[in-house]
C-alpha positions in Angstrom: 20.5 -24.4 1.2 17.2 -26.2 0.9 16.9 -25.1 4.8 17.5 -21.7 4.5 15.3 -21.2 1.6 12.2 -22.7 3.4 13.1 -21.1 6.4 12.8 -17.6 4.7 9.5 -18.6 3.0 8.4 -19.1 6.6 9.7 -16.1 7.5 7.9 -14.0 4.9 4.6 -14.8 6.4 5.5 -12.6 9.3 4.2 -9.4 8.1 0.8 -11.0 7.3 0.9 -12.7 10.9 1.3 -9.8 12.2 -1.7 -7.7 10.4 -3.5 -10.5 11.1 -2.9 -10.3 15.1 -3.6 -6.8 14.8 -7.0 -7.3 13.1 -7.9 -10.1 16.0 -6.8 -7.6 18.8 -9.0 -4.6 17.5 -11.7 -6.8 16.9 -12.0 -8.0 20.6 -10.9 -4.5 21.9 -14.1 -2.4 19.9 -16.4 -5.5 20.2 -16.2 -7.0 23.3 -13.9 -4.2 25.4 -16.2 -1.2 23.9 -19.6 -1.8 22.8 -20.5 -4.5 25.2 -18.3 -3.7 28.5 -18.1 0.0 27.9 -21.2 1.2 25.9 -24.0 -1.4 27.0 -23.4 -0.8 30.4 -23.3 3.1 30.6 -26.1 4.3 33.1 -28.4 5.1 29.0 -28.0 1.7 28.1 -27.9 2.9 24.9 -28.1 -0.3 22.9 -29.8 1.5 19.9 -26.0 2.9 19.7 -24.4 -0.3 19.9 -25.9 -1.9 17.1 -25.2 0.7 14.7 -21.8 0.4 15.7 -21.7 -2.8 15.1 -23.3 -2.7 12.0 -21.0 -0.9 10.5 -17.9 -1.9 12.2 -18.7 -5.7 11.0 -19.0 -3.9 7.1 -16.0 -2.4 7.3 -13.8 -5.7 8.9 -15.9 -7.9 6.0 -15.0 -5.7 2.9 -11.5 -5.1 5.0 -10.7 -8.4 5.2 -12.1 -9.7 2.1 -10.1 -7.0 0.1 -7.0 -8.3 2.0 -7.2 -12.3 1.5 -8.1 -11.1 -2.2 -4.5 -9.4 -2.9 -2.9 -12.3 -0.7 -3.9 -15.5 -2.3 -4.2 -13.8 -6.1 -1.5 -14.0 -7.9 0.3 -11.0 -9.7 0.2 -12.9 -13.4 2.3 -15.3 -14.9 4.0 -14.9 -18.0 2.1 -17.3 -21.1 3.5 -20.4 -22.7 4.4 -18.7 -26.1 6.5 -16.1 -23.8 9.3 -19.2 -23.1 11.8 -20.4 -25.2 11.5 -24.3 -26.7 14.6 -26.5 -25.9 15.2 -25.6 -29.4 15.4 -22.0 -29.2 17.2 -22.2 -25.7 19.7 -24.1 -27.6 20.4 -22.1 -30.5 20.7 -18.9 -28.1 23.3 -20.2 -26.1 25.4 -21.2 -28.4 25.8 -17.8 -29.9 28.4 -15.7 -28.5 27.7 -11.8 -30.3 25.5 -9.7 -28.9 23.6 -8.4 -31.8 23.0 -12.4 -33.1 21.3 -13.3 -29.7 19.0 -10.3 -30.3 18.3 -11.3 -33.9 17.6 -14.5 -32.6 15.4 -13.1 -30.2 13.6 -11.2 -32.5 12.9 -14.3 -34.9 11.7 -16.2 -31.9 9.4 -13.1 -30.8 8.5 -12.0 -34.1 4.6 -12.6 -33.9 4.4 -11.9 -30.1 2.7 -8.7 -29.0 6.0 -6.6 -27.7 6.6 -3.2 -28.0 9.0 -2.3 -25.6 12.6 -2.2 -25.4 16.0 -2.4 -23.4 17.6 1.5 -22.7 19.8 -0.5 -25.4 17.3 -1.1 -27.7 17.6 -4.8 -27.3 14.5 -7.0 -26.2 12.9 -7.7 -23.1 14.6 -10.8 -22.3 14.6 -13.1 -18.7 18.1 -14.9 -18.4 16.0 -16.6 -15.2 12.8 -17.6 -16.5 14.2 -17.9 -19.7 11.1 -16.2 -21.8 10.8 -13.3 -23.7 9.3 -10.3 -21.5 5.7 -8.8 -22.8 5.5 -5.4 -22.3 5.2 -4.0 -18.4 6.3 -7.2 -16.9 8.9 -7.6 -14.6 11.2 -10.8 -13.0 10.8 -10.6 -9.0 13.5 -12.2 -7.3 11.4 -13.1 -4.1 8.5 -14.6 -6.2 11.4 -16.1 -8.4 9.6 -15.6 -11.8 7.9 -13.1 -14.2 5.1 -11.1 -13.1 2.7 -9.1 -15.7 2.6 -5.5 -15.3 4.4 -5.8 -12.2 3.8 -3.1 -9.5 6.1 -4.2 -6.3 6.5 -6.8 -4.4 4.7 -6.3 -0.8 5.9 -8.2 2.3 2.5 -7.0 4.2 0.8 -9.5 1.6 3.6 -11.5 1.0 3.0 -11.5 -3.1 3.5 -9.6 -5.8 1.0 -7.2 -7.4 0.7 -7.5 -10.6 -2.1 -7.0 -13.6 -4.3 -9.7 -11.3 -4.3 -8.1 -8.1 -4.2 -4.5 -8.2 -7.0 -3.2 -7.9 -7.3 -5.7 -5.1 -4.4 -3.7 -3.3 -5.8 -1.1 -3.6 -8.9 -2.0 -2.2 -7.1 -3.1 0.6 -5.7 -0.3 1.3 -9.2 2.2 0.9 -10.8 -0.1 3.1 -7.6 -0.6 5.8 -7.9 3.5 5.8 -11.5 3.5 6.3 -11.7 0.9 8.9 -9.2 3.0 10.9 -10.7 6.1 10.8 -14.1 4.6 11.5 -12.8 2.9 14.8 -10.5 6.3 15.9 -13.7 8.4 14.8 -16.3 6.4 17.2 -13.5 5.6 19.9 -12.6 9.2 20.2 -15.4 10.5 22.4 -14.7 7.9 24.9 -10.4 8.4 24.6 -10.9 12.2 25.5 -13.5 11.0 28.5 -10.4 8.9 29.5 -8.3 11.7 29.6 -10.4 14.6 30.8 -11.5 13.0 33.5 -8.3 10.8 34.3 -9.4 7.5 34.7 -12.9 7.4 33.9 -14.4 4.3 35.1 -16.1 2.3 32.5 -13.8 2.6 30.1 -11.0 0.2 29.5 -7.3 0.9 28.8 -7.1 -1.4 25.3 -10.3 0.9 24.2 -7.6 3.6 24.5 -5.3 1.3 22.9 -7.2 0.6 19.8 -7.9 4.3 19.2 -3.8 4.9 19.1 -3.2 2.0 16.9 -5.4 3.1 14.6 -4.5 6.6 13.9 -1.4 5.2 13.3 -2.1 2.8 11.1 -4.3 5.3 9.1 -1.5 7.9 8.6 0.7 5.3 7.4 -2.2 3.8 5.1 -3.3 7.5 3.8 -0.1 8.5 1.8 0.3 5.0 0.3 -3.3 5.1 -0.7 -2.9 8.7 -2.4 0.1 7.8 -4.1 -1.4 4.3 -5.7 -4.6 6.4 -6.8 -2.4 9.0 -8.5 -0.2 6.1 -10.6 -4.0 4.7 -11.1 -5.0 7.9 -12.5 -1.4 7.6 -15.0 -2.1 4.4 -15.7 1.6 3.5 -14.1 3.1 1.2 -12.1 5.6 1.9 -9.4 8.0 0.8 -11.5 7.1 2.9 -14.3 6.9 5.8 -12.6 11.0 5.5 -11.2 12.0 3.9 -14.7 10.0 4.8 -18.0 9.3 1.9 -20.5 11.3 2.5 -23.1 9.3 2.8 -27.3 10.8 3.4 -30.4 10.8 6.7 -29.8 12.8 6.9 -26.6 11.8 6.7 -22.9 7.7 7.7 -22.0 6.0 7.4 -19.1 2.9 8.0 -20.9 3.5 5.7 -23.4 0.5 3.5 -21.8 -1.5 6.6 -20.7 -5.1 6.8 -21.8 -5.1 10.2 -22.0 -7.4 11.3 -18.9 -7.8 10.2 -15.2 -11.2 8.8 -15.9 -9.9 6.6 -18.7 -6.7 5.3 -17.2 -9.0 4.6 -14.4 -11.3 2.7 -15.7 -8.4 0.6 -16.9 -7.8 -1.0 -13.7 -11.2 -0.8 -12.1 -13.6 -1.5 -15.5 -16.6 0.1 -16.7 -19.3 -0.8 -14.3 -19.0 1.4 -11.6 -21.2 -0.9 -9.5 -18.1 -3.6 -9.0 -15.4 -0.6 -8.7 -16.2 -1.3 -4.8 -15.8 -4.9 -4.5 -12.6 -6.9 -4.7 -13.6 -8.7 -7.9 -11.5 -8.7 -11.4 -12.9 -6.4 -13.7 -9.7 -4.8 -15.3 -9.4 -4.5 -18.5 -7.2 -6.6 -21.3 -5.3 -9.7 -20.4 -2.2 -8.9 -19.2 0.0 -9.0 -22.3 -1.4 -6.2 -25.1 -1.9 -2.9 -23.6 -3.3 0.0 -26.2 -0.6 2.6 -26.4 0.2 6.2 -27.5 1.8 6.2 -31.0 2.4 7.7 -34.1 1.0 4.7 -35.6 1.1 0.5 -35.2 4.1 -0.1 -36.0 5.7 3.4 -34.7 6.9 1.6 -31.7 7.2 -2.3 -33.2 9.8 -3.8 -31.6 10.7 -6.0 -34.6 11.2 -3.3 -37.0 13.6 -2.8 -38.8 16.7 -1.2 -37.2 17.5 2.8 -37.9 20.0 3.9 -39.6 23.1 5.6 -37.6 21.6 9.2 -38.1 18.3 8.3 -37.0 19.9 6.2 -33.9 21.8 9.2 -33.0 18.6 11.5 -33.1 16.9 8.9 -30.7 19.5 8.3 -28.0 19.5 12.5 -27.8 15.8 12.7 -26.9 14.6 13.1 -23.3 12.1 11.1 -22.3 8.1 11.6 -23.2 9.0 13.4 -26.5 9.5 12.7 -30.3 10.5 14.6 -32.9 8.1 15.9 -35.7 6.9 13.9 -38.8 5.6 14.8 -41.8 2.1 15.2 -41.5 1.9 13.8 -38.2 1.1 17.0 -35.7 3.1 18.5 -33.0 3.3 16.0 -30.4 3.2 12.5 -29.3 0.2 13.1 -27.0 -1.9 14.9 -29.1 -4.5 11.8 -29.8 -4.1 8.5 -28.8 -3.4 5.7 -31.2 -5.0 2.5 -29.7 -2.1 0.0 -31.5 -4.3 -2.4 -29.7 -7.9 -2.2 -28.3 -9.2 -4.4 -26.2 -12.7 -4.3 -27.6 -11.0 -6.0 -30.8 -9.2 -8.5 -28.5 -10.9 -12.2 -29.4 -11.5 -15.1 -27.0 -8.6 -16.5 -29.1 -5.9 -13.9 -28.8 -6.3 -14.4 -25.4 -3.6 -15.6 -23.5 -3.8 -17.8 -20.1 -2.5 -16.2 -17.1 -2.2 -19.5 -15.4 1.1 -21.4 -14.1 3.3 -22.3 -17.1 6.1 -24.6 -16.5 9.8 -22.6 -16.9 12.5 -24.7 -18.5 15.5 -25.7 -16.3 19.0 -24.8 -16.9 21.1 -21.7 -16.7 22.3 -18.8 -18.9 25.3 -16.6 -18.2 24.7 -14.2 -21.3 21.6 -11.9 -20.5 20.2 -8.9 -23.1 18.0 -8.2 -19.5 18.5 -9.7 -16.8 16.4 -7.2 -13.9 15.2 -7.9 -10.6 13.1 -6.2 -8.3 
């Protein structure tokens, strides 16, 4: 089993093998094949043209590349220490057999962590597998085998998971994967139509015609995955969020994390300085675990409230999902104005929690209030 398991490790680093080959190929092709067989030794000798082709093709590949190893080797986010269950707690757990004790327990054990959102069932977040409560927006991969905060997807083309850490790096990588592409199909054109118009044009190599092919390619696949990761940016959404809705006090809401306005929801992934919005550097905001969200008030959507009565219950499970019924003196709608619960200008150095490695306890539990993988 120990084989198999390392063998499929090994095996997951195709994908980036491959982009990797790729990269190397299209490197040699528009360096070596094109600007120095094909364009330094036209009859012009333009080599005024050849340098700013290389300028910028070396710009592109740098940020490209740097973008890419970024998302690779940064991890999604790992769950904090206070997020697991002691021995103790473990214990205690297991040994209960009702369904509404394990979530009371969980609730005691959870009572002064920041979580605010629910089970469909109104029960907590909980990991059977990692054995730690779940803070809001995070997710238990089965290929990473643990926790990740705010999880996206997993993505075998970086063979990690994106997470709170790294997505704005992936998205990076993929603005500069579409503009490298275009920028080598853009300059390569005039000599792929030469090619063509005048069938075998001599001068120009077949893998220059190549490398225009390949990148168009690559580009039309890049584009629509690029638009679609802007546009969850914009709803301050994961990819998981936007097929499953978390789930608040008042029902199911996909814009229960929403800022209110594409700038805002922006700014929550990429910062305020719009100088570093370019570079693969972490400037999101929070830390992974609290996350300001749209509420009637605090404790609206408190996960360790106090449970509703049957009436109330039944008015809940009725509601579809982004809407909530009308208080007393409380407006119209939910989205009316945002209710910052928590804001991370009022976040101290203390409250913070570490997103490094935390060490999982060992054992097994068949009972599970959550138990999702993705």
């Amino acid at each position: 089993m120990g084989a198999i398991k390392t063998c499929l490790k090994a095996a997951s680093w195709f994908p980036v093998i491959f982009i990797s080959l790729i990269v190397g190929w299209s490197y040699y092709a528009y360096v070596v094949e094109l600007c120095f067989y094909t364009l330094a030794k036209t009859p012009y000798n333009n080599i005024g043209q050849v340098v700013v082709y290389l300028l910028f093709y070396h710009l592109l590949l740098f940020m490209f590349v740097w973008a890419y190893a970024k998302t690779i080797f940064t991890t999604g986010g790992y769950v904090p220490d206070e997020f697991y269950l002691s021995k103790a707690d473990l214990e205690k757990l297991e040994a209960e057999d009702r369904t509404d004790r394990k979530d009371e327990i969980l609730k005691q054990i959870a009572h002064n962590l920041p979580v605010y959102t629910r089970t469909l069932g109104g029960g907590m977040r909980y990991c059977s597998i990692c054995k730690a409560v779940k803070p809001d927006r995070c997710h238990h991969c089965s290929v990473c085998e643990r926790c990740i905060l705010k999880m996206d997807h997993h993505c075998p083309w970086v063979n990690n998971c994106v997470g709170f850490t790294n997505y704005k790096y992936f998205v990076l990588f993929l603005f500069y994967a579409l503009v490298y592409c275009l920028y080598v199909a853009a300059t390569v054109l005039p000599y792929f139509i030469k090619f063509w118009s005048e069938v075998g044009a001599t001068g120009i190599n077949f893998q220059v015609m190549f490398v225009f092919i390949v990148a168009v390619v690559f580009a039309l696949s890049v584009v629509t995955l690029l638009i679609y990761h802007i546009q969850l940016s914009g709803l301050n959404r994961s990819t998981l969020e936007s097929f499953r809705a978390p789930v608040f006090r008042h029902g199911p809401d996909k814009e229960g994390f929403s800022r209110g306005s594409f700038c805002n929801n922006f700014r929550e992934i990429f910062g305020e300085e719009k100088k570093y919005w370019p570079l693969p550097i972490f400037t999101s905001k929070g830390d992974g675990i609290r996350y300001p969200i749209q509420a009637r008030d605090e404790d609206s959507d408190r996960l360790l409230d106090e449970p509703m009565d049957d009436e109330a219950a039944c008015v809940e499970s009725e509601m579809t999902s982004g809407e909530e019924s009308r208080g007393p003196g409380k407006g119209n709608n939910l989205h009316a104005s945002i209710q910052e619960s928590i804001n991370y200008s009022t976040i101290t150095e203390s409250d913070k929690a570490p997103l490094t490695e935390a060490a999982q306890p060992s054992g097994t539990v068949n009972y599970a209030i959550e138990n999702e993988t993705k």
